[in-house]
N, C-alpha and C positions, 0 to 999 in steps of 0.2 A: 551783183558781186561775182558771179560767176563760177568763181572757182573756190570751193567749200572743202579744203582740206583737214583731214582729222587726221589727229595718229594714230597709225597701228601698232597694235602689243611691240615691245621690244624696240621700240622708237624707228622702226622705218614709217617715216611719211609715210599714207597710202591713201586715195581716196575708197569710200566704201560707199558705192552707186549701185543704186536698181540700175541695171543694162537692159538697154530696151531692143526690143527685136528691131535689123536694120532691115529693111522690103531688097536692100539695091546692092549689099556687099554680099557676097556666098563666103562663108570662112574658109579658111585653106584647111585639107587633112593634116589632120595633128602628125602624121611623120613627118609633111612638111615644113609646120613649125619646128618641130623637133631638130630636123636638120640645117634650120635656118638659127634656132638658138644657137648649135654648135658652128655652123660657119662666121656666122657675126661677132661670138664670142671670140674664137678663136682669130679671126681677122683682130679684132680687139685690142686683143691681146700682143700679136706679133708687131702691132702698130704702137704701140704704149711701152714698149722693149726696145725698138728704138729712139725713145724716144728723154731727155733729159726728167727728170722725177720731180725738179721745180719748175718746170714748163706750165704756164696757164693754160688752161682751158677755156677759151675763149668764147664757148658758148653756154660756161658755168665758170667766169671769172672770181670766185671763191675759192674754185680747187685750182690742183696744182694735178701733174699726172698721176703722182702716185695718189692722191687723193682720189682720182677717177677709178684706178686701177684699183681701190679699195674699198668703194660705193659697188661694184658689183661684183666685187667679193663676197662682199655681206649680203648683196642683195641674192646673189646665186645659192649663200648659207641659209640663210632663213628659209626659202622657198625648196631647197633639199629636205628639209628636215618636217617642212609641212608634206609633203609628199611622203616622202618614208613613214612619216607616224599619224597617216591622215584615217580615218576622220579628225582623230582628235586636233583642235586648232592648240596654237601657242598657248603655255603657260604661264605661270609668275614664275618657274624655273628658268626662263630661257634669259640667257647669258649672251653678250653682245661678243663674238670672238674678239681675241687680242690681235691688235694690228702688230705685223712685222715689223722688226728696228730698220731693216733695208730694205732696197728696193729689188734687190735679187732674192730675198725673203716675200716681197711684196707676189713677184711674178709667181714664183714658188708655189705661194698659196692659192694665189690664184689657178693657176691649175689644176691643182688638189680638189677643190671645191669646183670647180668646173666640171673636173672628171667625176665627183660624186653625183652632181647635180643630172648629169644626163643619164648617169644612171640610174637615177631616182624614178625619170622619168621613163626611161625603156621598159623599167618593170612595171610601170604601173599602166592601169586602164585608163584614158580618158575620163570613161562614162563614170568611175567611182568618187565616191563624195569624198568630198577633202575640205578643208578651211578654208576659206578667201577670205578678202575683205566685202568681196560683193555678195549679194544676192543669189550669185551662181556659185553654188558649191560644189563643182567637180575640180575633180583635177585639168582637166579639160581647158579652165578656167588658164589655169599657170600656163598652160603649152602655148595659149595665144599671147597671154599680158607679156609673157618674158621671152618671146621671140620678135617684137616688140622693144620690150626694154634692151635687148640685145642690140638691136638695128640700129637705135637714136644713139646708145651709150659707142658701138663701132664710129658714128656718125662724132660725136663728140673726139674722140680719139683720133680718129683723122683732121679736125678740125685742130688738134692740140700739136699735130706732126705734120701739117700745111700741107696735106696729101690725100684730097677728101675723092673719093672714087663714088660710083655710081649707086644708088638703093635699087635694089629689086621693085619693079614698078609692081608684080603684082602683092609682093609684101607692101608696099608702101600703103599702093589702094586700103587694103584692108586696116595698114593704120590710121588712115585717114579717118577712117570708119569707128574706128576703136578709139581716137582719141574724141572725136564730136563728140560720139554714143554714151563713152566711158569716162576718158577722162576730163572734160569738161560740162558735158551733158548729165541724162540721167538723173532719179530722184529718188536720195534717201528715203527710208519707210519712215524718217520722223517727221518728213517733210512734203510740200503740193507744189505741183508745176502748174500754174494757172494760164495757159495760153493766149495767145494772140493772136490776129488773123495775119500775121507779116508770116513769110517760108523765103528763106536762100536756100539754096540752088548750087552744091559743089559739085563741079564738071570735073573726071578726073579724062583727060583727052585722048589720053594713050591706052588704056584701061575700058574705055567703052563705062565707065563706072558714073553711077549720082547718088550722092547723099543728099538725102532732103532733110534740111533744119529750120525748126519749127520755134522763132522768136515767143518770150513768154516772163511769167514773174514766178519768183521762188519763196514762201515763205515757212516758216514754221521755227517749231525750237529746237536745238541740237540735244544731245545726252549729257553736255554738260553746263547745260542751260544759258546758250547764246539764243538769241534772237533774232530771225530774220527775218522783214516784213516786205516785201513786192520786192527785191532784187532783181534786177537783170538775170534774163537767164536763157536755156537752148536745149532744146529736147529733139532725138533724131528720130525722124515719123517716116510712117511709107508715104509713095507721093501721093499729093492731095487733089487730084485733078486739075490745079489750077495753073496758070502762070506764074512763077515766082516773083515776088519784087526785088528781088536781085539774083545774079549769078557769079560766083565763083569761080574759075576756071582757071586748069592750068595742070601739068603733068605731074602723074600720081607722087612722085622722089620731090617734085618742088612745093607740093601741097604740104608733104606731110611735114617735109622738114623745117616750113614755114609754122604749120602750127605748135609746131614744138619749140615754136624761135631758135632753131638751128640751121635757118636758112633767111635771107630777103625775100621781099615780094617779086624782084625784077622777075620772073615767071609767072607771076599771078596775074589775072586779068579779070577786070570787076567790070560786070555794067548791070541798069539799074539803078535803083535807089539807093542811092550813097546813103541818105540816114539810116535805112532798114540794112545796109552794109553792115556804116559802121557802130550800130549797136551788137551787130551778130560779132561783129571783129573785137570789141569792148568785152565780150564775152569769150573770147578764148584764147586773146593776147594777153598769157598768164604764165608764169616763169613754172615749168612741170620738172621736176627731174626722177 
């Protein structure tokens, strides 16, 4: 299955993963995420202003722009507010904000909540606990997820205004990192990653960067009693000395945006064992938003 999403308090989707130490990516200093939240936002944002408010989104053909333009409104609201009032996570008080009637309302608030959001985060520590949905409870946590969710959601916006401009290769790398590790890898504490001897091989080219993923089976029971038994599945390990049965390869912007299906493979380049490929690929060609 792969891809085991649960929802978080207040109805955003969220996945809630043990994050596993990567041996191959170095995280960026959180001022750089920091700074990379607000330029992607902001890029985002002036991209989505010009742009018609019924316009599809082509890489999330459900929404429309203001529909995008109001996914990480919410999404930038909620995660202000776990910040400002952290440790304490979400309650059964929390209130989904009211969507604007317009789309000059829509910008409006987005900015609003943008400008709270990075203030949230300027005053806080890193290193201090705060709620996630993961395992790792700092704030620390948001500074990487949502400079991240900022990059793909920019990426979607320019895809919705046929004006799609460059990813930061060394932000990308690290998404690359963060989406194996995180959002499609990783293993719940209700659940076992029972491995394999198969490992791919992602070569990020420009980056000098390798993620090693480690093919395997997921099983257990969830919290509200689904059942999983041997699932497909992918866990990101240090390297294992070995050769891998396949490779991945291709530049850090083409990798990531491919894994987030916000991009083709024409950058990708695979050799190897096509089945031990395409079971690793069965495993994280999964619609994320």
């Amino acid at each position: 299955m792969c891809h085991r999403l649960e929802t978080a308090p207040k109805g955003i989707a969220r996945r809630r993963r043990r994050a596993l130490a990567s041996s191959s990516v170095t995280r960026l200093p959180f001022d750089v995420y920091l700074d990379h939240i607000d330029r992607e936002s902001r890029r985002f944002r002036d991209v989505l202003a010009g742009c018609d408010p019924e316009a599809r989104v082509p890489s999330c053909p459900d929404w429309s722009a203001a529909d995008l333009l109001w996914h990480l409104t919410e999404v930038q609201t909620f995660w202000e507010r776990v910040v400002r009032e952290r440790p304490a996570g979400p309650d059964d008080d929390w209130q989904e904000p009211s969507r604007p009637g317009t789309y000059a309302e829509l910008l409006a608030a987005f900015d609003d909540r943008h400008g709270a959001f990075v203030a949230a985060l300027q005053a806080a520590d890193p290193a201090e606990a705060a709620w996630t949905w993961s395992t790792e409870q700092t704030v620390g946590f948001t500074f990487r997820r949502q400079a991240q969710e900022s990059l793909i959601h920019r990426l979607d916006a320019e895809l919705t205004a046929g004006s799609v401009t460059g990813l930061d290769p060394v932000l990308a790398a690290d998404g690359v990192d963060e989406a194996l590790d995180i959002m499609f890898g990783g293993t719940p504490a209700w659940g076992r990653f029972d491995p394999l001897p198969h490992h791919v091989r992602v070569d990020l080219t420009d980056t000098d960067t390798q993620v090693w993923v480690q093919l395997g089976t997921f099983s257990g029971t969830s919290p509200d009693g689904t059942d999983y038994a041997e699932e497909p599945d992918i866990s990101v390990v240090p390297d294992p000395g070995d050769d891998p049965d396949a490779v991945v390869e291709g530049l850090a912007a083409d990798v990531d945006a491919w894994l987030w299906r916000r991009g083709d493979d024409a950058g990708i380049h695979v050799a190897g064992d096509r089945g031990i490929y395409d079971r690793f690929r069965a495993c994280v060609n999964q619609p994320i938003t």
